[in-house]
DSSP file (Angstrom, degrees, kcal/mol; ACC not computed):
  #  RESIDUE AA STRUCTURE BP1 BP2  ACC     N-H-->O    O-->H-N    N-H-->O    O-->H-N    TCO  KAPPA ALPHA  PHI   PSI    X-CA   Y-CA   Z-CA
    1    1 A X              0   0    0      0, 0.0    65,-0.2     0, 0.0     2,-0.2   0.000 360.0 360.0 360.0 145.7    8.5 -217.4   23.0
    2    2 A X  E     -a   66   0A   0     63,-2.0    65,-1.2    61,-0.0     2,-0.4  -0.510 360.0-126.0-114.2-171.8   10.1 -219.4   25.7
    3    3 A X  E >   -a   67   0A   0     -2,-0.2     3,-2.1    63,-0.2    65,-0.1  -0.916  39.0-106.3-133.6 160.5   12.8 -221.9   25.4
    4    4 A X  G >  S+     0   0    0     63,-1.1     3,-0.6    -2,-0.4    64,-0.1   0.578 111.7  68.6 -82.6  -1.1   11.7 -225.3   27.0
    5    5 A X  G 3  S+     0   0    0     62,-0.2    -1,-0.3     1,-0.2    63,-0.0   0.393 109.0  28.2 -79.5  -3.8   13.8 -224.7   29.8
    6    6 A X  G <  S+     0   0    0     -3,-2.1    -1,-0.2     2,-0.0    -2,-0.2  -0.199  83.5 141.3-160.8  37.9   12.1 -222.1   31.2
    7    7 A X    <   -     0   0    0     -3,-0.6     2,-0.2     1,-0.1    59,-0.0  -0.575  62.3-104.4 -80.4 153.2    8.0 -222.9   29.9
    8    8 A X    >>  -     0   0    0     55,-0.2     3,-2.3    -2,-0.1     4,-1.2  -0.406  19.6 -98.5 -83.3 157.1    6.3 -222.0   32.6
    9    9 A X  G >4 S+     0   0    0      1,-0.3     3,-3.2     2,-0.2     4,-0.1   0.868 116.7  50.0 -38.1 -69.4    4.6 -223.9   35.3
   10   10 A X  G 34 S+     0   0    0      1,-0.3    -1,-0.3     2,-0.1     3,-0.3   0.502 110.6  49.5 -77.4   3.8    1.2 -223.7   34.1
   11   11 A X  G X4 S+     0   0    0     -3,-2.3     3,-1.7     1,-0.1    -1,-0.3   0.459  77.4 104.5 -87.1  -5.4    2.1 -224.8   30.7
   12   12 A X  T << S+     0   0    0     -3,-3.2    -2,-0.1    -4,-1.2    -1,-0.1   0.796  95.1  24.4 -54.1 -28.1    4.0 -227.6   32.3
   13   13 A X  T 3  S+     0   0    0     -3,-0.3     2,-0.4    -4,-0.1    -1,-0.3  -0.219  89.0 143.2-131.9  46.4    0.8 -230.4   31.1
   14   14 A X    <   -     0   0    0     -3,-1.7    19,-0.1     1,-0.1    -3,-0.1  -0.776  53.0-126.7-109.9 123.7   -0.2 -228.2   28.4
   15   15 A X        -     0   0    0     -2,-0.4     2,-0.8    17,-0.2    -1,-0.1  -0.098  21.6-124.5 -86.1 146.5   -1.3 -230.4   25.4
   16   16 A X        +     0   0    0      1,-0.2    16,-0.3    16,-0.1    -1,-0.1  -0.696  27.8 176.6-111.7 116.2    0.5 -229.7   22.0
   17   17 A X        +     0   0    0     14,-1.2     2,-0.2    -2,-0.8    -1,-0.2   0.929  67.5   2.2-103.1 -42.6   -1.6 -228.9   18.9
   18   18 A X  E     -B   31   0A   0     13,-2.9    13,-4.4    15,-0.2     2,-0.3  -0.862  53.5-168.1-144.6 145.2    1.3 -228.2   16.3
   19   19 A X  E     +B   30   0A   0     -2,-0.2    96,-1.3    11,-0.2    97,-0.4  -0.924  14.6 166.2-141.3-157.6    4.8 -228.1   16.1
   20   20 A X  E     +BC  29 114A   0      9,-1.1     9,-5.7    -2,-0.3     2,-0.2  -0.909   4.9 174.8 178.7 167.1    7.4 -226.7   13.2
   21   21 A X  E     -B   28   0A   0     92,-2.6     7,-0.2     7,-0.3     2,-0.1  -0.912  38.9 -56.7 167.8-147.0   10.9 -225.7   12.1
   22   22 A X        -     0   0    0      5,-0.9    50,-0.0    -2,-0.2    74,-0.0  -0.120  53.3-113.3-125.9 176.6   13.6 -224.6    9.9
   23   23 A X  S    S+     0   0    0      1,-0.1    -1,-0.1    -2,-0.1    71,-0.0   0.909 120.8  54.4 -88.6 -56.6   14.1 -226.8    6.7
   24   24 A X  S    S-     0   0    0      1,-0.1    -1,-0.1    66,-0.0    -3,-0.0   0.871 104.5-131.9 -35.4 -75.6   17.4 -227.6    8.4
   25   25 A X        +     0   0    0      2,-0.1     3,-0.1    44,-0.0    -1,-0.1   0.227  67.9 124.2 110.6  32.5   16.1 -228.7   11.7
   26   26 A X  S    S+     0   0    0      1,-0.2     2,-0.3    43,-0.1    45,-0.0   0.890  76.3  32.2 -72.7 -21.2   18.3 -226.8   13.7
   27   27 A X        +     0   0    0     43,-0.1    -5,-0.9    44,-0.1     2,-0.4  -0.948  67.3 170.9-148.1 145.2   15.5 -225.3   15.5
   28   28 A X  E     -B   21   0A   0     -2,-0.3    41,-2.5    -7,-0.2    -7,-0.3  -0.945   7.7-171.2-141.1 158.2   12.2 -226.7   16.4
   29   29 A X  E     -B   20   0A   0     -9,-5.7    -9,-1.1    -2,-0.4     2,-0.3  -0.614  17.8-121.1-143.5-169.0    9.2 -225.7   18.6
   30   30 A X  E     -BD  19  66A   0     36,-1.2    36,-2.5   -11,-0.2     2,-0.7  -0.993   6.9-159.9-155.6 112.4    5.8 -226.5   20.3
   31   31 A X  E     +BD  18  65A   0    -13,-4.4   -13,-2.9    -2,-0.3   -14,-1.2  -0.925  15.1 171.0-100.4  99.5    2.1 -224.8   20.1
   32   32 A X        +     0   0    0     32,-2.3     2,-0.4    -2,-0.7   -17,-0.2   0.157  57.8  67.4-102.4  22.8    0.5 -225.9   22.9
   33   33 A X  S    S-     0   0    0     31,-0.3     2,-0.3   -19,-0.1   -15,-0.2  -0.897  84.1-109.6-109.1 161.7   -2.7 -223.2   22.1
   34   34 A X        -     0   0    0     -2,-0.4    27,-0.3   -17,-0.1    -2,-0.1  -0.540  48.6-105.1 -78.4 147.6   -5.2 -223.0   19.5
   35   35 A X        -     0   0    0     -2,-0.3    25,-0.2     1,-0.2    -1,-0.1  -0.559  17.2-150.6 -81.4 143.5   -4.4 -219.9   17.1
   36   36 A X  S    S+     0   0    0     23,-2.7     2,-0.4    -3,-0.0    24,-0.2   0.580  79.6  14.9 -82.0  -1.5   -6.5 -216.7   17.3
   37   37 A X  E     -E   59   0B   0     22,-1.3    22,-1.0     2,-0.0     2,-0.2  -0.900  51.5-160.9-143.3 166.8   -6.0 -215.9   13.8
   38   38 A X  E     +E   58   0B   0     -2,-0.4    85,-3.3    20,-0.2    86,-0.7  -0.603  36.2 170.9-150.1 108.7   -4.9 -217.4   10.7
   39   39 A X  E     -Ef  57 124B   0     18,-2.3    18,-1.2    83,-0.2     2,-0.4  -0.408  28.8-149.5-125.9 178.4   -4.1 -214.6    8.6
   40   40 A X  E     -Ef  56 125B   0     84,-1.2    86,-0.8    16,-0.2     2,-0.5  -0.815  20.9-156.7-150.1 102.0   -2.3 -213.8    5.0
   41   41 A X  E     -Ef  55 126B   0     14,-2.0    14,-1.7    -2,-0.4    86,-0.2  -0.952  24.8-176.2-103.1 124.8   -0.2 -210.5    4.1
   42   42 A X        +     0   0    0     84,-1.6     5,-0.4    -2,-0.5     4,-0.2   0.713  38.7 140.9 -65.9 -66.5    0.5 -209.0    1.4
   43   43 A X    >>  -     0   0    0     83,-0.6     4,-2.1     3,-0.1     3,-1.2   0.536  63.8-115.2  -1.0 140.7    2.4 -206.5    2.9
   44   44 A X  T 34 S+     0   0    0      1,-0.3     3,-0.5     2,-0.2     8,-0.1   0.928 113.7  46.8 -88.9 -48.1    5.6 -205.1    1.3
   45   45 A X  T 3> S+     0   0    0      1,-0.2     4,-0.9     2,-0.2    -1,-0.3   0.503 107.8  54.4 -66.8  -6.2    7.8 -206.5    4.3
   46   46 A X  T <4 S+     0   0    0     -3,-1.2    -1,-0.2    -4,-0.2    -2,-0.2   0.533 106.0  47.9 -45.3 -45.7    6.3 -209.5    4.2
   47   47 A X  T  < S+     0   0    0     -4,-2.1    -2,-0.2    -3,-0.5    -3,-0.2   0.016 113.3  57.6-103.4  19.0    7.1 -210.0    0.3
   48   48 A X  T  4 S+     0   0    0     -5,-0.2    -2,-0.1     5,-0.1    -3,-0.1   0.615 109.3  39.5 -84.8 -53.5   10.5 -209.0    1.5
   49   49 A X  S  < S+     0   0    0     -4,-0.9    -2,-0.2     1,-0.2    47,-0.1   0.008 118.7  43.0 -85.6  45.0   10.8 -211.6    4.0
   50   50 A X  S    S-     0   0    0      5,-0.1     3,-0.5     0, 0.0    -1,-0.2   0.383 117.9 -98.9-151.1 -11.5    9.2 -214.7    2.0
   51   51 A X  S    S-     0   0    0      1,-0.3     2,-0.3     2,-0.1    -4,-0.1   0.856  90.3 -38.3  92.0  24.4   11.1 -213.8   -1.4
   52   52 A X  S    S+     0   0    0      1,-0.3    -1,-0.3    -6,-0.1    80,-0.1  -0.629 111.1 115.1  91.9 -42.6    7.6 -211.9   -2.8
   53   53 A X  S    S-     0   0    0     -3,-0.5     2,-0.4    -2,-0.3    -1,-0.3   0.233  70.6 -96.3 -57.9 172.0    5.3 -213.9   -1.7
   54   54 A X        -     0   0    0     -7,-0.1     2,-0.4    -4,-0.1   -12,-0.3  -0.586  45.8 -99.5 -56.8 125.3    2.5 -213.2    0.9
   55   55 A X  E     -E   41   0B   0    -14,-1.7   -14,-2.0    -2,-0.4     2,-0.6  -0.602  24.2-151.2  -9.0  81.3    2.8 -214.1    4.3
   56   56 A X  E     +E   40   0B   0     -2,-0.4    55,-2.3   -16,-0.2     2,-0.3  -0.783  30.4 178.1 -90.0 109.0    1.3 -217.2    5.8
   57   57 A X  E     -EG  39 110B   0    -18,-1.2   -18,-2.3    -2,-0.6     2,-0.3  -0.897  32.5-177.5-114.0 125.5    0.6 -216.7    9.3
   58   58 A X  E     -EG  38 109B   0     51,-1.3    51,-3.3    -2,-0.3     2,-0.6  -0.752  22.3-156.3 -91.9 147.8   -0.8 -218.3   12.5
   59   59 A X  E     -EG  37 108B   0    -22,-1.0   -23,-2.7    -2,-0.3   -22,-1.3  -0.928   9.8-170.7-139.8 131.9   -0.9 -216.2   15.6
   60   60 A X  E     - G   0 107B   0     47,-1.7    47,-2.1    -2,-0.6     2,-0.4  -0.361  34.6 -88.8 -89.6 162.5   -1.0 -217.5   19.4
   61   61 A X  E >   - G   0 106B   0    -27,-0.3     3,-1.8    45,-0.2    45,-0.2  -0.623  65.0 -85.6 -75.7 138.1   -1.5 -216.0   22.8
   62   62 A X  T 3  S+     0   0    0     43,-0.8    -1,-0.2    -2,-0.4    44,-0.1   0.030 121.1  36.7 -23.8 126.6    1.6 -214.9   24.1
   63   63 A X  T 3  S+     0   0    0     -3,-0.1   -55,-0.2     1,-0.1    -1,-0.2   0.378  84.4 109.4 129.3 -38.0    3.2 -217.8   25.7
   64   64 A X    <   +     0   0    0     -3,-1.8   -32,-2.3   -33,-0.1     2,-0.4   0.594  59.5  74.3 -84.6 -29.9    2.0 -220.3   23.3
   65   65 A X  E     - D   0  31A   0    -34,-0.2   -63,-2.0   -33,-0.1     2,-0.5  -0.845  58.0-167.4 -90.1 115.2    5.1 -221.2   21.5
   66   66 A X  E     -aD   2  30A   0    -36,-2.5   -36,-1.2    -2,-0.4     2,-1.1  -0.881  17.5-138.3 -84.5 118.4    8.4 -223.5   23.0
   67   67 A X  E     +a    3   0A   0    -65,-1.2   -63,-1.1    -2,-0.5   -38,-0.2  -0.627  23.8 175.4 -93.0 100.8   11.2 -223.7   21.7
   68   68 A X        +     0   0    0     -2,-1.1     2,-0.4   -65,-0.1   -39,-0.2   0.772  63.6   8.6 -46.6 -35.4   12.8 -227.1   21.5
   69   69 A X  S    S+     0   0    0    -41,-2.5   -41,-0.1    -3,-0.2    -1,-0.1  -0.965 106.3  12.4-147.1 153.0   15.8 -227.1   19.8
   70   70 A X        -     0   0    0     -2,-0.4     2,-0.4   -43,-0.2   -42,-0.1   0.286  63.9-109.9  75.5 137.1   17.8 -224.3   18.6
   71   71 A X        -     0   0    0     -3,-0.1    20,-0.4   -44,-0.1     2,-0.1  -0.952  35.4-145.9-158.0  85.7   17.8 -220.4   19.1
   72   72 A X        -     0   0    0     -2,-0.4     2,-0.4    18,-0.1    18,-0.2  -0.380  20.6-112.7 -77.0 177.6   16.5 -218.4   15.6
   73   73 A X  E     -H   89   0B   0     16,-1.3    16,-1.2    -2,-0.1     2,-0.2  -0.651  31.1-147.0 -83.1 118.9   18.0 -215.2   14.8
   74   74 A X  E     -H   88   0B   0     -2,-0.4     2,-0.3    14,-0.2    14,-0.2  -0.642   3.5-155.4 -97.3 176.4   15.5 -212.0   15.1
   75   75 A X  E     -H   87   0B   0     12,-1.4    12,-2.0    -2,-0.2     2,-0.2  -0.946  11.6-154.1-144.8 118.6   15.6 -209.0   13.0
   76   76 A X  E     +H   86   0B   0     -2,-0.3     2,-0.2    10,-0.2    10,-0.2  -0.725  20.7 156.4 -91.8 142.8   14.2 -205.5   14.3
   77   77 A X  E     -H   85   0B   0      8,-0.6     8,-2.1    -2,-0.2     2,-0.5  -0.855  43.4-107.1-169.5 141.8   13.0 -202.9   12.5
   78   78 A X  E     -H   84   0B   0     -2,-0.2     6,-0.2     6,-0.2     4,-0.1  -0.423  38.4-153.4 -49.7 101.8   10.7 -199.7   12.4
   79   79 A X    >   -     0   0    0      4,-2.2     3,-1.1    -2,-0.5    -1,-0.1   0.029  32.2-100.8 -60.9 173.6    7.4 -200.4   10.3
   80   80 A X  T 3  S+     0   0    0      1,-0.3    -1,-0.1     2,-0.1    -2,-0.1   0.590 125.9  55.8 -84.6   3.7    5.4 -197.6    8.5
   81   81 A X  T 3  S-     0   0    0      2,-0.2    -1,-0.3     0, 0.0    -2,-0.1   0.037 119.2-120.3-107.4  28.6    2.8 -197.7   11.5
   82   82 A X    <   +     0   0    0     -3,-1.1     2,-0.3     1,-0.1    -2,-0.1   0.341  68.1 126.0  55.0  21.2    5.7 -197.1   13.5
   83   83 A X        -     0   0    0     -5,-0.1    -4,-2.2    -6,-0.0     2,-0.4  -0.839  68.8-103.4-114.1 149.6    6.1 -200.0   16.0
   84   84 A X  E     -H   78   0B   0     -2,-0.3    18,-2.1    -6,-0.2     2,-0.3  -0.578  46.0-154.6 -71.0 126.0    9.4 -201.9   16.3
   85   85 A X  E     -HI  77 101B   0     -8,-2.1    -8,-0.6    -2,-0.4     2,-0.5  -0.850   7.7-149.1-113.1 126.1    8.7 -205.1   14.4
   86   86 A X  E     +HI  76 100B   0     14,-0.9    14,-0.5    -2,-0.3     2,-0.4  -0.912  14.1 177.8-138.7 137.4   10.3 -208.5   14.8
   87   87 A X  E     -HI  75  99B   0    -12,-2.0   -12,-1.4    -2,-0.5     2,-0.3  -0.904  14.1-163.5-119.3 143.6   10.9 -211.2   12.0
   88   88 A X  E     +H   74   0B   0     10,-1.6     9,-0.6    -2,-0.4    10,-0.4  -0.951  15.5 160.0-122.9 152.8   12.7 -214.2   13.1
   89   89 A X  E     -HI  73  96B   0    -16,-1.2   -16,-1.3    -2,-0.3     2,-0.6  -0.774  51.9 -64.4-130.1 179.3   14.6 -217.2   10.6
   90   90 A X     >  -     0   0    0      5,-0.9     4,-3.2    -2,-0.2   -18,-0.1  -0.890  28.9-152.1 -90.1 134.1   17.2 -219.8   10.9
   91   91 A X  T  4 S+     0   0    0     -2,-0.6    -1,-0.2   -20,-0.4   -19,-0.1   0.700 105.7  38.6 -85.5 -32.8   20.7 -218.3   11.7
   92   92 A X  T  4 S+     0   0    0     -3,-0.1    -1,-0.2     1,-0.1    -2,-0.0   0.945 139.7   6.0 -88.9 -51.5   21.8 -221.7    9.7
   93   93 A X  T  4 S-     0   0    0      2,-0.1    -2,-0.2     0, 0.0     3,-0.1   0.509  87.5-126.3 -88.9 -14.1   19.1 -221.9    6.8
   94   94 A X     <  +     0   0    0     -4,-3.2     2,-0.2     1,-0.2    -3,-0.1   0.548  42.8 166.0  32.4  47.8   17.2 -219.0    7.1
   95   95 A X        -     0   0    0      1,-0.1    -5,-0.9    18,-0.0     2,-0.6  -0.514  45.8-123.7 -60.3 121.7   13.5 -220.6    7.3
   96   96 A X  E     +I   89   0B   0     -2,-0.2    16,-0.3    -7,-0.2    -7,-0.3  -0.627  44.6 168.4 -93.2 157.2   11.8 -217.8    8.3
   97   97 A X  E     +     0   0B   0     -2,-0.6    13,-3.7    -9,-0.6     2,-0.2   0.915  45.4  21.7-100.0 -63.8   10.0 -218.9   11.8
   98   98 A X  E     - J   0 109B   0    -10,-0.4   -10,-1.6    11,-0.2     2,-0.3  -0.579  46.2-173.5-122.5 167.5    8.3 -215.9   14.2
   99   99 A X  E     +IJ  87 108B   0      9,-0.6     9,-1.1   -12,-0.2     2,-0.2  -0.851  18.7 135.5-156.1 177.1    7.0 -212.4   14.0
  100  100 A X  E     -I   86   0B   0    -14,-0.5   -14,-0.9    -2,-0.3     2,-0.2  -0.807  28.8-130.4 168.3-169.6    5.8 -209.9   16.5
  101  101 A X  E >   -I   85   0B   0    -16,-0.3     3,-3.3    -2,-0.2   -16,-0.2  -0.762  27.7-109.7-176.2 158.2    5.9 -206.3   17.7
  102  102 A X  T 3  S+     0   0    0    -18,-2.1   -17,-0.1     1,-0.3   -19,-0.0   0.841 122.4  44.2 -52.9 -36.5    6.4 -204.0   20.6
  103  103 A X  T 3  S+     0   0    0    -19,-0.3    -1,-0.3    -3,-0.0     2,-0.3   0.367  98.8  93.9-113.7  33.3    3.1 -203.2   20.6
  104  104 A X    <   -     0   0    0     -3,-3.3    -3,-0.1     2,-0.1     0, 0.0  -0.773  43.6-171.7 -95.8 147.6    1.6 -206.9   20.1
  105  105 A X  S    S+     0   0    0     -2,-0.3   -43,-0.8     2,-0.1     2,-0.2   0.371  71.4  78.8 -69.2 -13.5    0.4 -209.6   22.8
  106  106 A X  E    S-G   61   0B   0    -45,-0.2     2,-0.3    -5,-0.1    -5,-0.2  -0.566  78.5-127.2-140.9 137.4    0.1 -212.1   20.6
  107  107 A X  E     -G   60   0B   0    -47,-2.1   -47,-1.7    -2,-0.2     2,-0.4  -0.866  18.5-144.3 -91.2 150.9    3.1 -214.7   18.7
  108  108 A X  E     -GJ  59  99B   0     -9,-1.1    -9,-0.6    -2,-0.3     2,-0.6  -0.961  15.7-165.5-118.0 103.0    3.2 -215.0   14.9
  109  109 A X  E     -GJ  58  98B   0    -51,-3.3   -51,-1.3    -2,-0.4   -11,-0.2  -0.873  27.5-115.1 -82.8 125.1    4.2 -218.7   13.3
  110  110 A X  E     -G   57   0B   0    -13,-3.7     3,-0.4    -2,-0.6     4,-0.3  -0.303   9.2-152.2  -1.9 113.7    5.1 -219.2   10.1
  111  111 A X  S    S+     0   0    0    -55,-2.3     9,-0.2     1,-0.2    -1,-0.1   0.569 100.4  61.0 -96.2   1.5    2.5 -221.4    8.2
  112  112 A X  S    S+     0   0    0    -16,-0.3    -1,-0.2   -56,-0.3     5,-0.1   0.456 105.0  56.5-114.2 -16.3    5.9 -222.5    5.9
  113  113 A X  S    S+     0   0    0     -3,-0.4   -92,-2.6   -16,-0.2    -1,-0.2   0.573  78.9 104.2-128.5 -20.1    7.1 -223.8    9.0
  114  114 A X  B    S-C   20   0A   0     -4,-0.3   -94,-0.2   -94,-0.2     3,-0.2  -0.495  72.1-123.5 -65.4 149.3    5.0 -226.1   10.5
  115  115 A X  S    S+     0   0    0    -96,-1.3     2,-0.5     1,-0.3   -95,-0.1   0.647 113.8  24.8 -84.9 -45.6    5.3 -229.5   10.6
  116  116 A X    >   -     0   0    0    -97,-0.4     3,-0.5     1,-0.1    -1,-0.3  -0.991  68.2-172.0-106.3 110.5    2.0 -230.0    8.9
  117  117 A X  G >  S+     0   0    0     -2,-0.5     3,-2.0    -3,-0.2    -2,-0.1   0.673  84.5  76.9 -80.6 -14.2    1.3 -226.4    6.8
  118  118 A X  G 3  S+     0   0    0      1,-0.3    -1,-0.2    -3,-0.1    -3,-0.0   0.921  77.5  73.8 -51.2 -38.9   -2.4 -228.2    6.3
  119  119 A X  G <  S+     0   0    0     -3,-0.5     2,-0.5    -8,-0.0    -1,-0.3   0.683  83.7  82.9 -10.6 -54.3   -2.7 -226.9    9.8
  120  120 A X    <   +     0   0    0     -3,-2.0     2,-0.5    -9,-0.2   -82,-0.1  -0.591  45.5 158.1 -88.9 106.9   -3.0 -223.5    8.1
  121  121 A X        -     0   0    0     -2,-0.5    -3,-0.0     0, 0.0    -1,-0.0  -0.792  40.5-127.5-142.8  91.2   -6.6 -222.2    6.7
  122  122 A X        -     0   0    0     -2,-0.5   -83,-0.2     1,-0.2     3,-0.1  -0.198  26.2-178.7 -66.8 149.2   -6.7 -218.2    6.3
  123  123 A X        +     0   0    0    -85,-3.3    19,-0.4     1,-0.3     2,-0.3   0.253  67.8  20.1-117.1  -6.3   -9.2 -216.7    7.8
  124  124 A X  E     -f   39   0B   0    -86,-0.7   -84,-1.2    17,-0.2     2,-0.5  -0.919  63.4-145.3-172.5 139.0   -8.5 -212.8    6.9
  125  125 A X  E >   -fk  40 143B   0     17,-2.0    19,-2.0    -2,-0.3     3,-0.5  -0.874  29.2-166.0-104.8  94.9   -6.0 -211.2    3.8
  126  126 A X  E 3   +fk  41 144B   0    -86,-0.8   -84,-1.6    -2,-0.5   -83,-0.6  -0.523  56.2  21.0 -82.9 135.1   -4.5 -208.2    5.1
  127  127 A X  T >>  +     0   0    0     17,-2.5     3,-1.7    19,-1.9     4,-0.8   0.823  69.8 166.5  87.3  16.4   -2.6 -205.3    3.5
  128  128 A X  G X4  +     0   0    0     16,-1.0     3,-1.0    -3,-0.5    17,-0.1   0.754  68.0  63.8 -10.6 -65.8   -4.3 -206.1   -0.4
  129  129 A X  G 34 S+     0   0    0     16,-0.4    -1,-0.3     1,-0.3    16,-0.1   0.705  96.2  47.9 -53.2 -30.2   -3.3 -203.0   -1.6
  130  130 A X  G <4 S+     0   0    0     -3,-1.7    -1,-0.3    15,-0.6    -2,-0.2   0.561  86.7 120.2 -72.7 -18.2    0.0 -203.6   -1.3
  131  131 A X    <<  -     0   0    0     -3,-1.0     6,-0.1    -4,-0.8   -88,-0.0  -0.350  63.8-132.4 -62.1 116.3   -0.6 -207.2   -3.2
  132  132 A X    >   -     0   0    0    -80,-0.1     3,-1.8     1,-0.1    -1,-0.1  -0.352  36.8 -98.1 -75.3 164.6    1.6 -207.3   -6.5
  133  133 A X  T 3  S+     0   0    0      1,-0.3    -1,-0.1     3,-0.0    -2,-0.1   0.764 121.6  54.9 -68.0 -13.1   -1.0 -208.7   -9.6
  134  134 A X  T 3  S+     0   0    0      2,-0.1     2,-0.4     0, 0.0    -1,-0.3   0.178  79.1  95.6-116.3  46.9    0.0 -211.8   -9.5
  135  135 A X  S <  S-     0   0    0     -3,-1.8     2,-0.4   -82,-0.1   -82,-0.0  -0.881  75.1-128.0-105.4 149.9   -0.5 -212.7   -5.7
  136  136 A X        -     0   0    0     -2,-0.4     2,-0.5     2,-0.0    -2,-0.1  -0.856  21.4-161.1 -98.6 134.0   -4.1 -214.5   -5.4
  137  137 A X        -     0   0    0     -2,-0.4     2,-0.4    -6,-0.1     6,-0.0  -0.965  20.5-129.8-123.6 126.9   -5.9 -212.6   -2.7
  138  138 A X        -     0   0    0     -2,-0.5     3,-0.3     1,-0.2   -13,-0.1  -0.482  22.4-173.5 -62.6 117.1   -8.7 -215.0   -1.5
  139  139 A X  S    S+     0   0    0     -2,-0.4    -1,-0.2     1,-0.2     4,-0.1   0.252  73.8  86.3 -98.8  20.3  -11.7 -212.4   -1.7
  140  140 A X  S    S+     0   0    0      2,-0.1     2,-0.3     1,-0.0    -1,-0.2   0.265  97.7  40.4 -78.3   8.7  -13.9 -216.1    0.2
  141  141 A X  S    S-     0   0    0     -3,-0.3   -17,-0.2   -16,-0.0   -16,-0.1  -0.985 118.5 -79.2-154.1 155.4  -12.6 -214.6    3.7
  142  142 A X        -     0   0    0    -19,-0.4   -17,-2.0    -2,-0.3     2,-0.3  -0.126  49.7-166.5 -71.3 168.9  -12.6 -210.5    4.6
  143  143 A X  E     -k  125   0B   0    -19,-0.2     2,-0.3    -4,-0.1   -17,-0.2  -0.907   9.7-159.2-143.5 153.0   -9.9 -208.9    3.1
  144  144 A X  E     -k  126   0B   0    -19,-2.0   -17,-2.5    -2,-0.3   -16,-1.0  -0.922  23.4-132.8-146.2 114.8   -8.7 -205.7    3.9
  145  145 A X  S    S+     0   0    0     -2,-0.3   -15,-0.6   -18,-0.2   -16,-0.4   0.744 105.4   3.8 -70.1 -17.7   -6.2 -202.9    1.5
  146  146 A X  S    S-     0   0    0      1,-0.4   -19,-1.9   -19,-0.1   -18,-0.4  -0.538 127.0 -36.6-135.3-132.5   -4.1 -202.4    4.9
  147  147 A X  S    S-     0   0    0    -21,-0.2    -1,-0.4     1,-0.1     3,-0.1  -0.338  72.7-106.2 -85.2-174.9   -4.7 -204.3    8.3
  148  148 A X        -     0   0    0      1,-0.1    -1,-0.1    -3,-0.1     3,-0.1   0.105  51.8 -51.8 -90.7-150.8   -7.8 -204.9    9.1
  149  149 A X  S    S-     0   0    0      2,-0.1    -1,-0.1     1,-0.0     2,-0.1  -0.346  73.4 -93.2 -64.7 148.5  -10.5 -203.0   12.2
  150  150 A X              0   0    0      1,-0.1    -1,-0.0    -3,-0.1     0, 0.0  -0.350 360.0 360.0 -49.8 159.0   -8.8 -203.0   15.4
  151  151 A X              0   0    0     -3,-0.1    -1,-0.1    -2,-0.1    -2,-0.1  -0.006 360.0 360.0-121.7 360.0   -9.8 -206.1   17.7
């Protein structure tokens, strides 16, 4: 993620399909790509950070995200697949905003966090098993009990 102060040149005329932020509006950003994914997890750290629900996520090429306004707050931590994992919220409200990992290319939005969440139409349910009975996992798009086939 960049901060708009420092987007890079060749993003400089780079058109912007979504933006988002915290409930607050202490910090707000810019998606000037189309998402490769639009995904939904189940995962147990996921229904840690969302307060049990699933995870609604879009995820960009590196790069893809500006931050306008505002600076969230990450939190790191070792996953059970073993890569350092990074969750970001608002340090004021604690919307949570971004995700990643070390061993990712790729940025994570929020779908809770966009400015329009209609924006947001999953395309793959990851991590099933892990899905308490009463989370709906949509079996109309593949679905997979942890993530899905490598790329």
């Amino acid at each position: 993620m960049q901060e708009a102060s420092l987007k890079r040149a060749s993003h400089a005329d780079a058109q912007v399909h979504l933006t988002g932020g915290c409930q607050c509006g202490a910090v707000r950003y810019a998606v000037t790509d189309e998402p490769i994914m639009a995904a939904t997890c189940h995962c147990r750290d996921c229904q840690y950070s969302s307060g049990g629900a699933p995870a609604h996520a879009l995820i960009f090429p590196a790069g893809s995200v500006t931050l306008l306004r505002g600076q969230a707050r990450e939190h790191r931590y070792k996953s059970d697949s073993g890569h350092i994992v990074m969750r970001s919220f608002c340090p004021d409200c604690g919307t949570p905003l971004f995700g990643g990992s070390d061993s990712t290319t790729y940025e994570v939005v929020r779908a809770g966090s966009l400015d329009d969440p209609e924006a947001f139409h999953t395309r793959v349910s990851l991590w099933t098993d892990s899905a308490p009975s009463w989370h709906h996992v949509d079996k109309s798009v593949p679905h997979f009990p942890k993530n899905g086939p490598p790329a």
